[in-house]
N, C-alpha and C positions, 0 to 999 in steps of 0.2 A: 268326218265333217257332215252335217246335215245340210241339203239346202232346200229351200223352196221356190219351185220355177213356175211363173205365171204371168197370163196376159195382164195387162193393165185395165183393164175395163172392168166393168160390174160384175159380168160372169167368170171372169179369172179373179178378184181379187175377194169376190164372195167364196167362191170356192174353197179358196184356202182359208177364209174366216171361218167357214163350219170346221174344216180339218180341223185346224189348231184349237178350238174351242173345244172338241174332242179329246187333242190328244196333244195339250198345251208344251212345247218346245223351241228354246232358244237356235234357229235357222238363220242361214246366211239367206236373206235376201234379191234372188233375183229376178226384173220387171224391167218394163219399158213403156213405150206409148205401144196402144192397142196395134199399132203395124210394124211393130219391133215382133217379132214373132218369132228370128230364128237364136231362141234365148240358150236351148242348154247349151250351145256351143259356147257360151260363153264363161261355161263352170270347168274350173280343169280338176275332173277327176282324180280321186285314186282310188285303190282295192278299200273297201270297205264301208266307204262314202255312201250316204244317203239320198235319194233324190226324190221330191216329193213335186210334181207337174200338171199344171193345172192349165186346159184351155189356150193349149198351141198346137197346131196340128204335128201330127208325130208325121209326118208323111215329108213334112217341112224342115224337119228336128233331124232324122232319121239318121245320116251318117254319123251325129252327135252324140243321137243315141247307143246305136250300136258301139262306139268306141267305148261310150259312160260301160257298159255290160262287160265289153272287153276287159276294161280294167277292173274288175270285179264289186261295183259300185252297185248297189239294190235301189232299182228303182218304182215307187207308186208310179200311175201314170194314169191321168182322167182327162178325158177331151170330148167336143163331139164336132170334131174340123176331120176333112179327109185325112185317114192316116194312112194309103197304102198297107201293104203285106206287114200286118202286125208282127213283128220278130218270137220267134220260139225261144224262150229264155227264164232258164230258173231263176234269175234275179228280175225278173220284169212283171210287174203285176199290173196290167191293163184293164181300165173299163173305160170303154171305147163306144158310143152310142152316136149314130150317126142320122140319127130321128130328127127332121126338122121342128118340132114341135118338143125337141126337147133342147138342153145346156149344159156347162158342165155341173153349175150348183145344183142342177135338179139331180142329174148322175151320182154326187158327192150324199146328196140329200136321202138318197135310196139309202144307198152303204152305210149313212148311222141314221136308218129309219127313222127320218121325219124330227132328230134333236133340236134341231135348227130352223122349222121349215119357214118361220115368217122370212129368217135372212135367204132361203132359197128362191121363194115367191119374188122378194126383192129382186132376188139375180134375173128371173124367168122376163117381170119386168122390164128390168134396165134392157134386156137381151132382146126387146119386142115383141117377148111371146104373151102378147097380151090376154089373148082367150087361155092361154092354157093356165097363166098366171089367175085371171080371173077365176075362173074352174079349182083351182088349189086353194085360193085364198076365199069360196064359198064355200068348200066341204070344212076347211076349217073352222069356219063359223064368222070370219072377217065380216066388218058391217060398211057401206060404201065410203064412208068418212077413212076408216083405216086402210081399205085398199087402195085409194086415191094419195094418201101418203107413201105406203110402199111404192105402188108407181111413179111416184114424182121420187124417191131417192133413188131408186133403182135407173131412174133417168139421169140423174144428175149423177151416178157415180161411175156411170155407162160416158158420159159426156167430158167429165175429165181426163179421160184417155184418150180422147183424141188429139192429134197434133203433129208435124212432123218429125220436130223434137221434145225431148220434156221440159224443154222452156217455157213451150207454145202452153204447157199446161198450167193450171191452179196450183196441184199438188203433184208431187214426185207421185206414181202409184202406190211405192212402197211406203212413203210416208202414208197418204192416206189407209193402205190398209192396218199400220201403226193406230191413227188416229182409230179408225172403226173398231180397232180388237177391243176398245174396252168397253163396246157397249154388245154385251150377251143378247139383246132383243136389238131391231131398227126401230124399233118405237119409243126403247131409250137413247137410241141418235137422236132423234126427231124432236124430243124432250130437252135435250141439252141445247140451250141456247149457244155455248161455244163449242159445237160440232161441227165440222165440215159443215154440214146438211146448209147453213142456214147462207154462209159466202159463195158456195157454190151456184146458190140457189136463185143469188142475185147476180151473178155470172152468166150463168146460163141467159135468163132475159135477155140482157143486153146484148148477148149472143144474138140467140133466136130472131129479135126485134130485125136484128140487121140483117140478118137472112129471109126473111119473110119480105124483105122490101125491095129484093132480086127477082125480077122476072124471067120465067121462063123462055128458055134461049129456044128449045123444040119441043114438042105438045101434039102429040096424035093420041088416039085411043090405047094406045100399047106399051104408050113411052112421055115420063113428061121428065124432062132436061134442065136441072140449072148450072151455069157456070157463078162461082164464088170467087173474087177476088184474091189475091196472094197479101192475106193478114194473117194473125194468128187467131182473132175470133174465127175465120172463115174455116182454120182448118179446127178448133175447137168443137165448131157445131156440126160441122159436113155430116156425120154417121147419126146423131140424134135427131137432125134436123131431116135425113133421108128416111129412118123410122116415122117418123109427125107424117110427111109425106105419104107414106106407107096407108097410114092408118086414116088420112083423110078421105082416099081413093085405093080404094083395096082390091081394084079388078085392073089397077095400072100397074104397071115399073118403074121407078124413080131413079134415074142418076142425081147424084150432089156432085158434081166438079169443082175444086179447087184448084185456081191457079199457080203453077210452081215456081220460083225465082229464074230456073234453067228455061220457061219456057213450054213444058208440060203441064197435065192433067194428073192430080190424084183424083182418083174415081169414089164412089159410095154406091153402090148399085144397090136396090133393093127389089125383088123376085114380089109380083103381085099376090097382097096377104091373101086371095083366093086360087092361088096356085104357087104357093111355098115351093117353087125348085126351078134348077136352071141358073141361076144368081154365076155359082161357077164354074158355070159351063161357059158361061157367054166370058165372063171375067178370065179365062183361062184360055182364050185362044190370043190374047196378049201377054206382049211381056211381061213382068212381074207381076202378074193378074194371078191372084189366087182367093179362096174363102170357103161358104158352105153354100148347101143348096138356094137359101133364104136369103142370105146377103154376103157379098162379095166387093172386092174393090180391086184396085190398078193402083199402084204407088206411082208410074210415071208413064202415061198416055202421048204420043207423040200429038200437038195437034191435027199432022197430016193422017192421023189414027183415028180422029174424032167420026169422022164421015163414015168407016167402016164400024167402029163402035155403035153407031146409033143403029147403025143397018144389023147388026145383030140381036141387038137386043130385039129390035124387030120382029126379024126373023123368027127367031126362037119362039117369041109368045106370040106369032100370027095365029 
């Protein structure tokens, strides 16, 4: 059995769009919303089974993984989220890049030199890595009209993966990465008037609109805080809407806080774009607090946790 395991968001679902455009094969399917993350557990092996994993941290994965090897299963494996002590293993082929200025589609993007690279750019986008996207998509010759499109789907296919569950979303991920397979270029997405690209597009707004009209709850030079209401727009936009943030003020930190039905905080942290790290460090001295240097999050914040939260974040980038 083949399968394909990947994040939900732009840089997991791009990823496996270069693979399979490569090296075109009918795969079982497996995704989530972008904080479903400990996915291979979810595939039950056996000796010979293929695994192809995109943009979950192996470090998160790891018992899952190591049993998939156990059972004599071959696994590809591309990411760039902390992975711990990468396992020694003839069936494990690892490229693991843990460069804040890079992704996985950019990682995928190396290994079939550059076949794909508008849909990479795309991912580098949706993923925030604005400069370096920008940087790729000048050498390739991109003129401001076409990189202002890749950024905007690379946002919006980054922004369907947010949610607590895949209700809260647009599209199932696997479906959208369904729908994306049949366009070889993003700028034949963009073109097709019944692409994703164009309902997400006016999703997104309406999102954003609402979020923007939320004042900041705390606001220092180090730190600027919003709490989000417990909808499903609020947890749709929280990670695109703390990027926007990011990029508006690029010498601050942005938390997005989402309200949760139990009573908690899901977090969005984003690490000031003039010092890309730290994100989960601070994200990591709570509970289910995990991600990479650049951005990180908290799936369940106690609020009696909000006060030392902000103090860290603090802390960190004083």
């Amino acid at each position: 059995m083949n399968y394909d395991v990947f994040n939900g968001d732009a840089d997991g679902i791009i990823a496996l769009l270069q693979w399979r455009f490569a090296d075109p094969l009918e795969t079982q399917l497996v995704t989530g919303v972008k904080r479903d993350i400990k996915l291979v557990e979810q595939v039950e092996v056996q000796a010979g089974d293929e695994l192809a994993i995109f943009d979950v941290s192996m470090e998160k994965n790891m018992s899952a993984l190591e049993q998939a090897l156990a059972q004599g299963a071959h696994v590809f494996y591309a990411d760039h989220h902390r992975s711990g002590t990468i396992p020694s293993h003839g069936n494990l082929d690892a490229h693991i890049d843990l460069d804040a200025n890079t992704c996985t589609a950019l990682i995928v993007d190396k290994l079939l030199k550059g076949r794909f690279h508008t849909w990479a750019i795309t991912a580098a986008y949706g993923d925030n890595l604005i400069a370096k996207a920008d940087e790729l998509a000048d050498k390739a010759g991109l003129d401001a009209g076409q990189k202002a499109q890749l950024k905007e789907l690379g946002t919006l296919i980054n922004y369907n993966g947010y949610g607590s569950k895949v209700d809260d979303l647009h599209f199932h991920p696997a479906d959208l990465y369904q729908a994306l397979k049949q366009y070889v270029s993003p700028f034949d997405a963009i073109a097709d008037n019944a692409s994703p690209y164009y309902q997400l597009q006016s999703a997104y707004q309406q999102d954003m609109n609402a979020a923007q009209a939320v004042p900041a709850v705390h606001e220092s030079s180090k730190l600027k805080l919003f709490v989000l209401p417990n909808n499903a727009a609020s947890r749709r936009i929280s990670g695109v809407y703390g990027n926007w943030l990011a990029n508006q003020n690029p010498d601050s930190a942005h938390a997005v806080l989402t309200e949760n039905a139990d009573g908690t905080y899901t977090v969005s942290l984003r690490a000031p774009l003039s010092n890309k790290q730290g994100a989960v460090a601070v994200c990591g001295q709570f509970s289910m607090g995990g991600g990479r240097e650049a951005a990180a999050g908290i799936n369940a914040l106690s609020k009696d946790d909000l006060a030392a939260f902000i103090d860290a974040v603090e802390t960190y980038y004083a």
